[in-house]
N, C-alpha and C positions, 0 to 999 in steps of 0.2 A: 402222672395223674394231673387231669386239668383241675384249677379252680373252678368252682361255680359262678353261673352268672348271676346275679341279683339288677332288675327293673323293677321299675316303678312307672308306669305308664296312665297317665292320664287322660281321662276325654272328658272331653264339654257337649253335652246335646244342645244343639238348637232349641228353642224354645218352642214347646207343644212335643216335644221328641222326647225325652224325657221316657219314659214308660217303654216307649222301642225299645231303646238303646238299652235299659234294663234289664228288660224281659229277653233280649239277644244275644247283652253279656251271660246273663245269669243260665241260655242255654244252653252257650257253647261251654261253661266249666265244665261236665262229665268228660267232653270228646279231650279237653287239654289235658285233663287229668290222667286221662289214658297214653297221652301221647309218649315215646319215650324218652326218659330224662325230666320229665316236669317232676319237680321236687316241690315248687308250691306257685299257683295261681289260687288268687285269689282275689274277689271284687269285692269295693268297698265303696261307699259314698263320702265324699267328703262334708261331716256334722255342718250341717246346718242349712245345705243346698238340698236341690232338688235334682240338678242336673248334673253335677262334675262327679264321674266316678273314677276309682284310682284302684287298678291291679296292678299287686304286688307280687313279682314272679320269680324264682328261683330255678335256673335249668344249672343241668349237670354240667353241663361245656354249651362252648360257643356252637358247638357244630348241632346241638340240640334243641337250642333256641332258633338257627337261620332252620331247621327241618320246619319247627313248629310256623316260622312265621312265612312260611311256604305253602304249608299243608291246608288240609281242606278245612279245617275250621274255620281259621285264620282267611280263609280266602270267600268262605258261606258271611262271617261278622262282615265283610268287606263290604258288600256286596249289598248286605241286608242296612249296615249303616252309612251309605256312600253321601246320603244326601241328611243323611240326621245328624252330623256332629258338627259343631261348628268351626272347626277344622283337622289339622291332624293329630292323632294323639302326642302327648310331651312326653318322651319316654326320654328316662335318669337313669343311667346306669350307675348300681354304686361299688365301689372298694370296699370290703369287706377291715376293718382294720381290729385286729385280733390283741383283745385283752378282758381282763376277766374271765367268766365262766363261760368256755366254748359253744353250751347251749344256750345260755339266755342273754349272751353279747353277741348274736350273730342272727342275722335272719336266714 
C-alpha cells in the first residue's frame, strides 16, 4: 500500500487578477473532486490578502497526483491562468509524521 501524498500549493495573482484566479480555482474543485484518488483539494486564501490562495491536496499515491496534474483540469486552470499569476505556484510537499490521534494529527 502506498502512502498518501499531501501538497500545499500556493499561487499569487497579479494584481487586478485577483477574482480570475478565484472564480477558476474555485471552478475547477467539482472536476478534482471527481478525479481518481483525490482524497482532499481544497482552496483557501491566505487571512488577510486578497490575492495569494493556498490548496491543500491529499492524493492516494504518487501515481494519482502525476494523473491529476496531467489531466484536463489541470491543463483548462493552465491555460485560463497562464498570464494571471505572478509566477509559478510554490508547491510543499509534506511528510506525514504520525503521533497522537490518527485523525486529527494527520491531514
Amino acid at each position: 500500500m502506498t502512502d498518501p501524498v499531501v501538497l500545499v500549493a500556493t499561487m499569487v495573482a497579479k494584481p487586478g487578477q485577483e477574482e480570475l484566479v478565484e472564480k477558476t480555482l474555485a471552478a475547477a474543485l467539482p472536476k478534482v473532486h471527481a478525479e481518481p484518488g483525490c482524497l482532499r483539494y481544497a482552496l483557501h486564501r491566505k487571512a488577510g490578502t486578497t490575492g495569494e490562495f493556498v490548496m491543500i491536496e491529499k492524493w492516494a499515491s504518487q501515481e494519482a497526483l502525476g494523473a491529476h496534474m496531467k489531466g484536463a483540469a489541470m491543463r483548462e486552470v493552465g491555460a485560463a491562468l497562464a498570464q494571471a499569476l505572478a509566477g509559478p505556484p510554490d508547491m510543499v510537499f509534506l511528510d506525514a509524521i504520525s503521533a497522537g490521534d490518527p485523525d486529527a494529527g494527520a491531514v
